[in-house]
Structure formats: C-alpha cells, structure tokens
C-alpha positions, 0 to 999 in steps of 0.5 A, spaced: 464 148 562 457 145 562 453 141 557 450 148 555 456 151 554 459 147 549 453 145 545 453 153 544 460 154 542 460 148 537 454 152 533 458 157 532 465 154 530 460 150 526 457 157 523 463 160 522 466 155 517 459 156 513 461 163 513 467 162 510 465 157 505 461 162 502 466 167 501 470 163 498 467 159 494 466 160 485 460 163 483 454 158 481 455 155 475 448 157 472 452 165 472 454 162 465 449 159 462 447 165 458 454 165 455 454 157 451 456 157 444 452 159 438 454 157 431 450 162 425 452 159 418 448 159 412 449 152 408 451 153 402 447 147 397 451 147 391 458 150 388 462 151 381 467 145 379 474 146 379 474 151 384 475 152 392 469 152 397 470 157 402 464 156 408 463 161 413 459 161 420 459 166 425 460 163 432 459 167 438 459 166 447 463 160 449 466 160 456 471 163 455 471 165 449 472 161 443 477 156 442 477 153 436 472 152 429 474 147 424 470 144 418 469 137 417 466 134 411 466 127 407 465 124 401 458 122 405 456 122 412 457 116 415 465 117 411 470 119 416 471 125 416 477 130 414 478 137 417 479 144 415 481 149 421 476 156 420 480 162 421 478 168 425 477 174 420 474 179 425 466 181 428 466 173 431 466 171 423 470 165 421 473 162 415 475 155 413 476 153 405 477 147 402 482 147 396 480 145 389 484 140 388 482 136 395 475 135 391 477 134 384 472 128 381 467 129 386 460 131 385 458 132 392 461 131 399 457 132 406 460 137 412 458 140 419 462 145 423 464 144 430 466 149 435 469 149 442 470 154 447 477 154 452 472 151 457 472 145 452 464 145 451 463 143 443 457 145 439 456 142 432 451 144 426 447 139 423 450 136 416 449 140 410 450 136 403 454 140 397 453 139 389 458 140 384 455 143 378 459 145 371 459 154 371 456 153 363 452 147 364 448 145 358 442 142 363 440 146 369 438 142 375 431 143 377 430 149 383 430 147 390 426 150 395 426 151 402 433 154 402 436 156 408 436 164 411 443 167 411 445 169 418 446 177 415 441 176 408 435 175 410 434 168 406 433 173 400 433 170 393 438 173 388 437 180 386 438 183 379 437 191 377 431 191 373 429 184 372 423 180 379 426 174 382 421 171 377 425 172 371 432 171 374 429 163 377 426 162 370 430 156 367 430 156 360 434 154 354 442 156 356 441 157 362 447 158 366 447 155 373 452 160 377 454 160 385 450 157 391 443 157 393 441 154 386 439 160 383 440 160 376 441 166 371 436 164 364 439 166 357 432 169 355 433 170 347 432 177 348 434 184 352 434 185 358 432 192 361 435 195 367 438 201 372 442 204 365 438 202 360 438 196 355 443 190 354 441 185 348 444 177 350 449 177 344 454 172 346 459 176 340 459 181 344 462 178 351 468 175 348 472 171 353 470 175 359 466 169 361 468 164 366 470 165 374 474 170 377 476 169 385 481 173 390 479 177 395 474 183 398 475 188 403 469 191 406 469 197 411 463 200 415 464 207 419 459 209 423 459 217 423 465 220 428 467 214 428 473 209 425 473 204 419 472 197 421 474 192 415 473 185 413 478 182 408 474 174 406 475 170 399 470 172 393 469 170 387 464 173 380 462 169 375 460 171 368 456 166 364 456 166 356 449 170 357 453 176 360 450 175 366 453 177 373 453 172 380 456 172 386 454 169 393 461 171 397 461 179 395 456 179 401 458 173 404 451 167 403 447 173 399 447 172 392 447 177 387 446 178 380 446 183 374 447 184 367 455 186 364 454 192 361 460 193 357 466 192 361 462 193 368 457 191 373 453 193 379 451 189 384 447 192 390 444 188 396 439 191 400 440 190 407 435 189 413 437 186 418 435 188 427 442 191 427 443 193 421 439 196 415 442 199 408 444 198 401 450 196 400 453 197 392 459 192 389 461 196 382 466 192 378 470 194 371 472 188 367 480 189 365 483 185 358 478 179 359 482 176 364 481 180 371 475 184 375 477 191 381 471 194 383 470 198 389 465 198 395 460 203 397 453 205 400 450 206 406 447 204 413 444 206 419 446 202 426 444 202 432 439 210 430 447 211 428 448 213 420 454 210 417 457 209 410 460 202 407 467 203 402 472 198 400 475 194 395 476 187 391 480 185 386 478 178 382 483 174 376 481 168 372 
C-alpha cells in the first residue's frame, strides 16, 4: 500500500473512534446547572421559653434530587454545633424541631441549615440568632426592624381584624411579647373594635384561658375538579393576659394576630404571593380553658385556576 494510501486510512480509523466517543459519552456537565440546591427559609428572630422551636425552609433542585436537610444550631456560632434532622413534610417543605428541654436555660442560641443532594453537592444558609423571651414578659424588648421576608408571606407585619399595623407594633404598659418576628400585642387600656364588634381588655373575663397552645395543623388546597392536597406542620397560639391572639406557625413564618371574643377567635392572612393569591382564614374555639380546635377555610386562585383552602387544628396547653 502507498504512503498515500495509509495516511488515509489512519484518518479514518482516527475518525471513526471520535465518532464513537461522542456517542457514548455523558451529556455536558453544564446540562445540570440550572438544577443546584435552593434553600428558602424565613429566620425566625426570637421564640417563647419553655417551648420547642420548630424551623422550616423549603428546599428545592439538587442533582438528583435532595438528599438530606439537617438543622445545625450552638449556644453561639463559633460553638460546635448540634444537629437535628429536618423531615420532609410535602411541597419541598422541610421541618426539624428542637426540643424544649434541649434549651432549658438559655437565652439565645445560633443556627444555620444545611442541604445535600444525592450527587453530594451542599448548600448552607448563613447563621441566624434566636432570643428567648418570657410569653408574659413585663419588659418588652425594643422592635427590630429590617426582618426577614417570608419564603410564602411577603415579610408582612402581624395582622389583626379591626386594628392597623401601627396599634399592634405599639408597646405599652403590659404589653405581651408572643411569637417570632418581634411583633408584640400592647394592652391598650381600653377597647378594641373590630370584625364582630367591641371587645373591652378585662383580664377578669379571660380566666385562665391565657398561655400557649401547641399540637398540629393540617392544611389542604383544591384546585377546582381537582383532589385535596394537605399539609400536616406543628403549631402553636398564644393568648396573652390582654386576651390577644398570636401565632406565626398557623401559616407557616406569617404572624397573625386578633382579639379573643369569648371563646373564639379568627385569624385571617391575605395571601399574595406570583403563585398564588387569596385569603386564608383559621377559626379557632377555646374549650374548658385548656384546649384550642378550630378549623381552616378560605379561597385562592393558582395558576388563573380557582381553588378553596379547608382543614383543621387542634392545640392543648
């Protein structure tokens, strides 16, 4: 065979394993960058002593999917840290409590959660500090500004029929400091008008309703011709001296607030979010001082599709 003759063929045998590479071989690694982890969580600032912290964060793409969410927190940041596991709970939504006894003594601690998809690529929030304060404190501590938004709510100051974000951030004589965010629920020494009428702050009337109520809440969405989908999370209300209603974890890192009318409350959230927009309503009912059921309703729109919220929840002290 010439000279001519071989240099050809080794072009195409050279040719044909380039071919056969490209065949074969895995698709660019840049085909996944759109999928890396995505943590969306809403600090929470400060929280009642003598009662567990529950933390959520929404945690989304990863290759392969999401491995693992764990909750990392310290007596300060530069302590080692312990860890808590975060359950899944559904809609990329994860939970991780630490228990109340595991803080019993403190007065503030540090965490950070941590993600890991099944490829081990992790992503980290930054570190978020957490104050405990007394549900009855006689000294409220001054208002932070500046809080964090909510991954679902907006960052949208605590909301109560009848009175403006204004009255509910006042802080004044016996005030009661309740939930997370700072917001706090001030005794105004008079009467409060909203929604059903006139409620007068007469801690005589309130009994020994006052105190915090934890156990679980199930929220379900349904799209119209569709099927329920439903959420289970821990929740807890607070009812301060004043007969004023809090809770952040109703509607998961959204604080709400109303007036105790009796035995009953109602506490409403106006949803705005681009994937959703509604109200959403938490009806609750006092039974023998000691325990909360109430049940969940309201409306929404998704995706130009109309849909209802309905569900339940039931709280003891």
């Amino acid at each position: 065979m010439s000279m001519k003759g071989t240099m050809k063929s080794l072009w195409v045998r050279m040719l044909s394993v380039v071919v056969a590479g490209l065949l074969v071989a895995p698709p660019f690694v840049g085909a996944d960058k759109g999928r890396s982890l995505k943590i969306t969580h809403s600090p929470v600032s400060w929280a009642i002593k003598g009662q567990p912290l529950t933390l959520r964060a929404r945690v989304s793409g990863g290759a392969g999917g999401v491995e693992s969410v764990t909750l990392y927190y310290a007596l300060f940041r530069d302590a080692a840290p312990f860890r808590v596991n975060m359950a899944a709970s559904g809609m990329d939504m994860y939970v991780g409590t630490i228990e109340a006894g595991l803080l019993s003594g403190l007065t503030t601690i540090s965490y950070y959660i941590e993600a890991q998809d099944r490829d081990g690529s992790i992503e980290e929030t930054p570190w978020y500090d957490v104050q405990f304060r007394d549900p009855d404190a006689s000294t409220p501590a001054p208002v932070k500004g500046g809080g964090a938004v909510a991954a679902t709510g907006g960052g949208k100051a605590s909301k109560e029929e009848g009175m403006s974000a204004a009255t509910i951030g006042l802080i004044a004589g016996g005030a009661v400091a309740l939930g997370a965010g700072a917001y706090f629920l001030a005794d105004s020494g008079g009467s409060s008008s909203g929604g059903g009428g006139s409620v007068t702050n007469d801690p005589g009337g309130i009994g020994n309703k006052p105190g915090t109520y934890s156990g679980n809440s199930t929220i379900c969405r349904t799209l119209e011709g569709g099927s329920p989908v439903c959420e289970s999370n821990p929740a807890s209300v607070v009812i301060g001296s004043n007969g004023r209603v809090f809770s952040d974890s109703l509607r998961s890192g959204v604080p709400l607030a109303a007036s105790l009318r009796g035995n009953d409350f109602t506490l409403t959230d106006e949803i705005a979010t681009p994937e959703l927009t509604g109200t959403i309503t938490f009806s609750g009912t006092v039974l023998n001082e000691n325990r909360i059921v109430g049940s969940v309703s309201g409306n929404f729109v998704q995706g130009g599709t109309n849909g209802t919220f309905s569900g339940t929840f039931n709280l003891s002290k």
